[in-house]
DOKOLTOR-169635 format. One record per residue (C-alpha): x, y, z. Coordinates in Angstrom, 2 decimals, always signed. Example, Ala and Ser with C-alpha at 12.3 -4.5 7.8 and 13.67 -1.06 7.14 Angstrom:
LUMTI        c1        c2        c3
LUMTI    +12.30     -4.50     +7.80
LUMTI    +13.67     -1.06     +7.14
***
This chain:
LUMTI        c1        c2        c3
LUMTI     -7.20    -21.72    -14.92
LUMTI     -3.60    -20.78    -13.94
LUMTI     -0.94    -23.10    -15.26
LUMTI     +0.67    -24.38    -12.69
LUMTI     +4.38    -23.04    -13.83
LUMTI     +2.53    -19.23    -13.14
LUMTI     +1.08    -19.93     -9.72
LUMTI     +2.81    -17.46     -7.62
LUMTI     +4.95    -18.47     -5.06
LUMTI     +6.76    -17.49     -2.07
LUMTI    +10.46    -18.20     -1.37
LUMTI    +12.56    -18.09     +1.85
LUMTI    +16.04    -17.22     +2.85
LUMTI    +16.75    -17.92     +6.65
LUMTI    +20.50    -16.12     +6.39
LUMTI    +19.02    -12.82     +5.41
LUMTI    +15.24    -13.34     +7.04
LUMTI    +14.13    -12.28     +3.17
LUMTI    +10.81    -13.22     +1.92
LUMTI    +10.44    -13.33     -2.17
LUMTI     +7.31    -13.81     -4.37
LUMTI     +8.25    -15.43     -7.71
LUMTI     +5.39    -14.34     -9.86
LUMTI     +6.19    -15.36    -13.44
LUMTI     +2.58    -14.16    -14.64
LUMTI     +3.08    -10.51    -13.78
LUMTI     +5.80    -10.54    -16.63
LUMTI     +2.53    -10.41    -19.33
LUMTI     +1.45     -7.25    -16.91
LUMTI     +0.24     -4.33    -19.86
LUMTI     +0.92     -0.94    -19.99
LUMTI     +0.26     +2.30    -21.10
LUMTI     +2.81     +4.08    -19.49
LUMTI     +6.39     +5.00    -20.67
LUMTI     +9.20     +2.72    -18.95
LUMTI     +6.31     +0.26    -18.13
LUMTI     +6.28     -3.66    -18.52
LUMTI     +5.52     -3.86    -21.88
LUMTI     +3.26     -1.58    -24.49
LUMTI     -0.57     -1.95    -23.81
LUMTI     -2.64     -3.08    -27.30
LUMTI     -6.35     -2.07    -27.04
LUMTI     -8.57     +0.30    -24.85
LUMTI     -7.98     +0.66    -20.92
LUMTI     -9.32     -1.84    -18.79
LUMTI     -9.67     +0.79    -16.39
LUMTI    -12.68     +2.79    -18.26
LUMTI    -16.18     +3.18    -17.69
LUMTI    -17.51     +0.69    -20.67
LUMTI    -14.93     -1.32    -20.57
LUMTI    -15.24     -3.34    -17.74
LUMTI    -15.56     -6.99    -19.15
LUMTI    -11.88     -6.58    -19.66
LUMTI    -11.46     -6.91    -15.81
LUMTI    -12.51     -9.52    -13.25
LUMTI    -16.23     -8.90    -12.13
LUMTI    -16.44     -6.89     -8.82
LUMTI    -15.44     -7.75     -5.68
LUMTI    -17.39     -4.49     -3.99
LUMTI    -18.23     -0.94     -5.91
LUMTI    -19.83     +2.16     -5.08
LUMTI    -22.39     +2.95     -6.09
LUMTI    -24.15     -0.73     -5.06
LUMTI    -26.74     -0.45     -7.73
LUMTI    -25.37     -2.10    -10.57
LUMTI    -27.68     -0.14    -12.98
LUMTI    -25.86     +2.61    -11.50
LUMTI    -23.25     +4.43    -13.23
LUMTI    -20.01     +3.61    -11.12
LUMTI    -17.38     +5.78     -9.32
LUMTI    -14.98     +3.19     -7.84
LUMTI    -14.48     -0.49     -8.11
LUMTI    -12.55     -3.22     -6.66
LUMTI    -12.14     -6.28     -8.74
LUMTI     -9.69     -9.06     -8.42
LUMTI     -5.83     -8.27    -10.29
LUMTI     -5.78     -9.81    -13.15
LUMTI     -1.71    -10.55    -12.82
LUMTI     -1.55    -10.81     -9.00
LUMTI     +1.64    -11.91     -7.41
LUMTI     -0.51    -13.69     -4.33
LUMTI     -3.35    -16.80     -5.13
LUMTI     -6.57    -17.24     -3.48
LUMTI     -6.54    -21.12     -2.77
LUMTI     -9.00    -20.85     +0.24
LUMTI    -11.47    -23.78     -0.55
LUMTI     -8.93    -25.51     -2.59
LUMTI     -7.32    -28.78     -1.07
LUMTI     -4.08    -27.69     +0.06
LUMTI     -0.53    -29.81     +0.05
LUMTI     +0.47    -31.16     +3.04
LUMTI     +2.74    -29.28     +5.18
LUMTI     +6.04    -29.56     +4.86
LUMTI     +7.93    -30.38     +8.55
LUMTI     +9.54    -26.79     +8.89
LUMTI    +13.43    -26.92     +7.75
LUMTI    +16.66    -27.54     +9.82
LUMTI    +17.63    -24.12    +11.63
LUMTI    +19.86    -22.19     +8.62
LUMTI    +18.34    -24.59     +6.02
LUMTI    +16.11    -22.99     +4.06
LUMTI    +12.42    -23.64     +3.84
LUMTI    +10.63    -25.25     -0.09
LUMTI     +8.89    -22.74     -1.80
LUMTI     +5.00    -23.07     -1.15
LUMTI     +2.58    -21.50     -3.24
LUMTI     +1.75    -17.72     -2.26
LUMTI     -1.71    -17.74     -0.61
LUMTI     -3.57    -14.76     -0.69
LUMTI     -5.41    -12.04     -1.99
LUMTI     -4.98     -9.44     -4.94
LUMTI     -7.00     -6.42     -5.61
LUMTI     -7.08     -3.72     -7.83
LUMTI     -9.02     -0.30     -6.42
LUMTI     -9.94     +1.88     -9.59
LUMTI    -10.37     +4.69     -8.25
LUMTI    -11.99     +6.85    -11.15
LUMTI    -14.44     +6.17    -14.07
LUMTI    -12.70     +8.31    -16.18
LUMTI     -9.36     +8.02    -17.21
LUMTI     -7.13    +10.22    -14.90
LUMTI     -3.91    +10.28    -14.35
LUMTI     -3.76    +12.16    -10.77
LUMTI     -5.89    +11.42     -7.39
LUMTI     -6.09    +16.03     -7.39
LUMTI     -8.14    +15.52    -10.44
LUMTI    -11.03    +13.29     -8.76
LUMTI    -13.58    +15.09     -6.63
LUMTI    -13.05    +15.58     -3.26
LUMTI    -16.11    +13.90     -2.19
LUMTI    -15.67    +10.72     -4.81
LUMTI    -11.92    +10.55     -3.36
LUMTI    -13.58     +9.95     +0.00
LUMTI    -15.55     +7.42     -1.36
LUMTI    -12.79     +5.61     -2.36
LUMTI    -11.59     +4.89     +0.91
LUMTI    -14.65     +4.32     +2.10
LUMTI    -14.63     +1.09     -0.31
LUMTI    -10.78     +0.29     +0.63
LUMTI    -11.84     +0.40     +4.75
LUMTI    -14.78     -2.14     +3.91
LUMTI    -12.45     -4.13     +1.69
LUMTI     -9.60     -4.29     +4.78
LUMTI    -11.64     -4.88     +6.88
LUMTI    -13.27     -7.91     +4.94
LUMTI     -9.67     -9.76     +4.29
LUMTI     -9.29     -8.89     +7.99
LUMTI    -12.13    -11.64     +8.88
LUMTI    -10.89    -13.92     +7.10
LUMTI     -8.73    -16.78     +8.73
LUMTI     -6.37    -17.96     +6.52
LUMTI     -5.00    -14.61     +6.25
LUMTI     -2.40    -12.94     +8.51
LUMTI     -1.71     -9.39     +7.48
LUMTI     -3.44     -7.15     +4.92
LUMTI     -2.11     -3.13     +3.25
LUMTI     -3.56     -1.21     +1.03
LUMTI     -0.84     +0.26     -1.59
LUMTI     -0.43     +3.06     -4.58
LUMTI     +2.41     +3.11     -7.11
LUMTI     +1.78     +6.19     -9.03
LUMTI     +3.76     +6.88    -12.03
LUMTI     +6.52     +4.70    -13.75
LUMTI     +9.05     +5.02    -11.78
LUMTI     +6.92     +3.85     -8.51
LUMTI     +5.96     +0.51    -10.46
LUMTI     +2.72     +1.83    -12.12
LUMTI     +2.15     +0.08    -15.12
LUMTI     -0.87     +1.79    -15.73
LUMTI     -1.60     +5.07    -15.97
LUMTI     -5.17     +5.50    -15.30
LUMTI     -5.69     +6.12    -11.34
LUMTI     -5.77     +3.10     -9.37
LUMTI     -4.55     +1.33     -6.15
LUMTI     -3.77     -2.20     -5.05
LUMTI     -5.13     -4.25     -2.27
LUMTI     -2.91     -7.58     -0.32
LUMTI     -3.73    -10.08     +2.29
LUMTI     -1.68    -12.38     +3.11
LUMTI     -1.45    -15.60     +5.32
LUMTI     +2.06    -14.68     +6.60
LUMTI     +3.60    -11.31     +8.18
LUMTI     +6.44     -9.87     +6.56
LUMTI     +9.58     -9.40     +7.66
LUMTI     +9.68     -5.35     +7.92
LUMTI     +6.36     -5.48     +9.93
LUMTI     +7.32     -7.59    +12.21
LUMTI    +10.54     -5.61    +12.62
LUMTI     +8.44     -2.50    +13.05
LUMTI     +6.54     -4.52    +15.43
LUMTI     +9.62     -5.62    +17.46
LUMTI    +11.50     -2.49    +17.24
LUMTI     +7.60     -0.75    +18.64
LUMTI     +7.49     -2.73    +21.52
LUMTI    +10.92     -1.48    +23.01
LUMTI     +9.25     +1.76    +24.25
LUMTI     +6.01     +2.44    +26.16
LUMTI     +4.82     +5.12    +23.72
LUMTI     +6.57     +4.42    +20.30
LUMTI     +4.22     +6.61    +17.91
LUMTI     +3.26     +8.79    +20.62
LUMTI     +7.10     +9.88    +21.18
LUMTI     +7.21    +10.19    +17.37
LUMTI     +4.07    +12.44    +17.39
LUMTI     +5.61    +14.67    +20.10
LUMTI     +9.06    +14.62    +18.64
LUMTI     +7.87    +15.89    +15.21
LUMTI     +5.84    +18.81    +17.28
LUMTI     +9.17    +19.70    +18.88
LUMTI    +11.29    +19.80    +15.73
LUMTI     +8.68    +20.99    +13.42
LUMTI     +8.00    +18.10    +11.06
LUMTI     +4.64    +18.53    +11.36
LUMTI     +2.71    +19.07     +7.78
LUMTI     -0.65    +19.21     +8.48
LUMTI     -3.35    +18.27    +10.57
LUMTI     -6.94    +17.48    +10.22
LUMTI     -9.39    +16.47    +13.29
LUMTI     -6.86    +13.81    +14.95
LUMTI     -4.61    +12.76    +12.47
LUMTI     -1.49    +14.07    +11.56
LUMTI     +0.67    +14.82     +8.35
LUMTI     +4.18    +14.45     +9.30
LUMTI     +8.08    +13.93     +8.17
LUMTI     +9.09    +10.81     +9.82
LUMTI    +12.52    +11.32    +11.99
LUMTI    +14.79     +9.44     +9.38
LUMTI    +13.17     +9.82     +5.82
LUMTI    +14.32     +7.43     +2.90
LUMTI    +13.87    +10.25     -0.06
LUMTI    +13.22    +14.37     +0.28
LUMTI     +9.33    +14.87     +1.25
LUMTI     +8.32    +11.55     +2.59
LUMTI     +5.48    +12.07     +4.93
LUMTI     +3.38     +9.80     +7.40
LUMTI     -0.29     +9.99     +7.83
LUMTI     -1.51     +8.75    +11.30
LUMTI     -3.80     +9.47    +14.34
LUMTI     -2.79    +11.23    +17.43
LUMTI     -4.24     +8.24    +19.21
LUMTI     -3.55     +4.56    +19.20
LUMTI     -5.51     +2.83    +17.51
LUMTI     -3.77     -0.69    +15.29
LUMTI     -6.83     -1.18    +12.35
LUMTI     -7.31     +1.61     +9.85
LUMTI    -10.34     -0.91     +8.64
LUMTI    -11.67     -0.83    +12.39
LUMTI    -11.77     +3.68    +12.17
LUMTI    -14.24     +6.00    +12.11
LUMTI    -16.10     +7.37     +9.15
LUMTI    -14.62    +10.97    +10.25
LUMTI    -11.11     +9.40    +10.13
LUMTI    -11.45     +7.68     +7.03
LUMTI    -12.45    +11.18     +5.82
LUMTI     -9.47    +12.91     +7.58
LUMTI     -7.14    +10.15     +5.37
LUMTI     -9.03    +11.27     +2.10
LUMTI     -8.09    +15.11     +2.68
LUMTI     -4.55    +14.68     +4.12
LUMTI     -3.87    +12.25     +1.04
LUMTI     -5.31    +14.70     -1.42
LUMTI     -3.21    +17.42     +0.71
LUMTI     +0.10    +16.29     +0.59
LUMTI     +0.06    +14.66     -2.79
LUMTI     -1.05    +18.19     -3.86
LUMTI     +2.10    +19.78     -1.94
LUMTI     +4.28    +17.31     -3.58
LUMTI     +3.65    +17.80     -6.97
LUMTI     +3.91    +22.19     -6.68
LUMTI     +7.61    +20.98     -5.10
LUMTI     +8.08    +18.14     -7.68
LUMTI     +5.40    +18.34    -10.99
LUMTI     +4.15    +15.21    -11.87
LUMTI     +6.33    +13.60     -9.89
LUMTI     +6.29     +9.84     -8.76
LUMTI     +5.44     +8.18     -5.71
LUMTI     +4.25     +5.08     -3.66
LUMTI     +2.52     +5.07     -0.55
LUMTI     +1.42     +2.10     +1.39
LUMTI     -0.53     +1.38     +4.91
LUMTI     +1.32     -0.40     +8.00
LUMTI     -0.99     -2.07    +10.53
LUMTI     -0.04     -5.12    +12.34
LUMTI     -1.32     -8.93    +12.11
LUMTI     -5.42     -9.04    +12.47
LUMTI     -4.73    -12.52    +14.48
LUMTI     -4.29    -12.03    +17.87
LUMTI     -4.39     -9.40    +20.63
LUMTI     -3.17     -5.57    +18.52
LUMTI     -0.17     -4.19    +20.52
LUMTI     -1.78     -1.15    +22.86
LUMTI     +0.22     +1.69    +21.83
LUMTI     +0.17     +1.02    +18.01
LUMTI     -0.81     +3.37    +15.67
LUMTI     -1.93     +2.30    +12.36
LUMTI     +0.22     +4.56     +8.96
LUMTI     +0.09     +5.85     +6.07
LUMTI     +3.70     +6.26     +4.45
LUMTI     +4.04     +8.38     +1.55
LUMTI     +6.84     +7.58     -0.33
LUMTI     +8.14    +10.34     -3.47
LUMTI    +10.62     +8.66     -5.96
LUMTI    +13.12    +11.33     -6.44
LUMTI    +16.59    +10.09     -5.58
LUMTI    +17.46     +6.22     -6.80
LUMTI    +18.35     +3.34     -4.83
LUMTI    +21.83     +2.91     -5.59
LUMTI    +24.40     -0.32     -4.28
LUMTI    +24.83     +1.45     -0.82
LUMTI    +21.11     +1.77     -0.51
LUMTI    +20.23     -1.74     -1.41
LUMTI    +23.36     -3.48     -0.12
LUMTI    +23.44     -1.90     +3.46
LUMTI    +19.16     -1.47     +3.81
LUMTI    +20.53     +2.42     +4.69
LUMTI    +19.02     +5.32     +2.48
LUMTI    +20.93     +8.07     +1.76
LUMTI    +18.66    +11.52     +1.18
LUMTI    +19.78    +14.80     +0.36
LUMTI    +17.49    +16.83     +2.23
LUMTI    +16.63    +17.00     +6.20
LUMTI    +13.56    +15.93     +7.85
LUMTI    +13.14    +19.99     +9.17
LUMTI    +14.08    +21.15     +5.66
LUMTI    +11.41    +18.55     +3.78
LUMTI     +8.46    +19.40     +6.13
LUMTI     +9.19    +23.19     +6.16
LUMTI     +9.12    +23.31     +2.08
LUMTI     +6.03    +20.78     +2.24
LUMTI     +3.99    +23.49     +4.76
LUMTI     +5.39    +26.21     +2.45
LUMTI     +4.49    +25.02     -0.92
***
C-alpha cells in the first residue's frame, strides 16, 4: 500500500492559474538511460519474461494469455496520479476565497504505461509496421475506456523518448493519464478555439497556403504548426472535426500509426537519435465536444533548451521557421 507521505497530490496557485503534481514516489523512478533518475539494478521490466516485475495487465494484444505478447498496458508503477475510485473519499473542502489558494487534495486518477515492444528497442522505426498499428489500436481502446469513466475529466496519451524528453527508460514505451480535472493549457486551447468559427480548419488551410504541410495519409494531415516551440515540431490531425481520437475509425487509427512512424523517421535523418515528446490534445469527455474541434497529435523534438526567457515569459524562442522546418522535414 502507498504510504500516505507518497500519495500524489495536486497543488494550486490562483495568481498564476498553475496546476502542480507533487509526486514524491517518482523520485525512486529506475533507469537505464544516461542522464536518467537514477541507475537501474537488475533486468528490464520492460522484457518479454520479465513481466512479474510490472503490475499485471490492464489490456494486451494478443488477448490469449498463452499467447506470446506484442504490446501491453499495465498500471505505472511510480505514477504521479492515484486511482482512489471505490475508496471513501475526504470531504470536500468549501472552495477558497477568490486569490486564496485552494489545500492540496490528493491527485485522482489514472497511470499507464503502454510497452510498446516485446523486445527491447530503443526506437518506434525498429517495430513492425503492422505491430506499431497494433499499438494504437490498444491505446484507442484504453482512451476510450478512461473516457467512460465518471470520475474522470480529461484523458492524453503521451511519449518521452530519450533522456532529454524525460525517458527514464530506454526500452520503447508510452504513458497513458486520466484525470478528474482539465488542465489549464487545454482549457486555454479550448477558450482561445472557440474565438473563431473554424479554428483547425483555418489552421489546415493556412498550412496548405504557406506550405507547412508534411505529409498526408487518407484524411489526416502531417503539419508544422504556425508558431512552433523547437525546429521540426509537427501536428498530426484530421482534415475533419472530429474531438475523440478514442471515438475514430480503425482506418484513422491506422493513418496515426504511419504518419507517427513517418515523421519520427524524418526527424531522426535531420537529427540522429535525437529526442522528443509527443502528446495527444482532445478536450473534456464530460459534456457536449465543441463542433469544430479537431482532436492532435503534437510532436515535440528536444533540440534547443528552455532557457529563463522561455520559462519566465511562457514564449519559445526557435531558430528555425515554420516554412524552413516543414520544407527540410518533406525533403529529408
Amino acid at each position: 500500500m502507498r504510504r500516505t507521505s507518497d500519495t500524489p497530490h495536486l497543488h494550486s496557485d490562483p495568481a498564476t492559474a498553475r496546476s502542480v503534481v507533487v509526486a514524491p514516489a517518482r523520485a525512486a523512478r529506475p533507469s537505464d538511460l544516461e542522464g536518467g533518475p537514477g541507475a537501474m539494478a537488475g533486468p528490464c521490466p520492460f522484457c518479454i519474461g520479465n513481466e512479474s516485475l510490472t503490475p499485471p495487465d490492464v489490456l494486451r494484444s494478443p488477448r490469449a494469455t498463452a499467447a506470446a505478447w506484442q504490446v501491453r498496458i499495465v498500471p505505472n508503477r511510480f505514477p504521479f496520479v492515484t486511482d482512489t475510485a471505490g475508496v471513501p473519499r475526504p470531504a470536500r473542502v468549501p472552495p477558497a476565497a477568490p486569490g486564496i489558494a485552494a489545500a492540496p487534495r490528493v491527485a485522482h486518477g489514472v497511470h499507464d504505461c503502454v510497452v510498446e515492444s516485446p523486445r527491447h528497442l530503443r526506437s518506434i522505426l525498429d517495430i513492425d509496421a503492422s505491430a506499431w498499428a497494433t499499438v494504437w489500436d490498444l491505446c484507442r481502446e484504453r482512451l476510450a475506456m478512461l473516457a467512460a469513466r465518471e470520475d474522470l475529466a480529461w484523458v492524453t496519451l503521451f511519449k518521452n523518448s530519450g533522456p532529454g524528453a524525460g525517458a527514464s527508460l530506454e526500452h520503447v514505451h508510452s504513458q497513458i493519464v486520466g484525470v478528474d480535472f482539465v488542465p489549464p493549457l487545454i482549457a486555454a486551447e479550448l477558450a482561445a478555439a472557440t474565438r473563431v468559427p473554424d479554428p483547425f480548419g483555418d489552421l489546415l488551410r493556412d498550412a496548405a497556403a504557406e506550405e507547412r504541410i508534411v505529409s498526408a495519409t487518407g484524411d489526416l494531415v502531417a503539419m508544422v504548426p504556425p508558431a512552433p516551440r523547437q525546429p521540426f515540431e509537427c501536428w498530426i490531425l484530421p482534415r475533419t472535426a472530429e474531438a475523440f481520437f478514442h471515438a475514430t475509425t480503425p482506418d484513422r487509427v491506422r493513418g496515426v500509426a504511419d504518419l507517427t512512424r513517418e515523421v519520427v523517421g524524418r526527424l531522426d535523418r535531420l537529427v540522429p537519435r535525437g529526442d522528443y515528446n509527443w502528446w495527444l490534445h482532445q478536450p473534456p469527455h464530460a459534456g457536449p465536444p465543441p463542433a469544430a474541434w479537431h482532436w492532435h497529435l503534437e510532436i515535440l523534438p528536444r533540440i534547443n533548451g528552455l532557457a529563463g526567457f522561455e520559462l519566465g515569459s511562457g514564449c519559445h524562442v526557435t531558430t528555425m521557421s515554420p516554412r524552413e522546418s516543414a520544407r527540410l522535414l518533406r525533403d529529408a
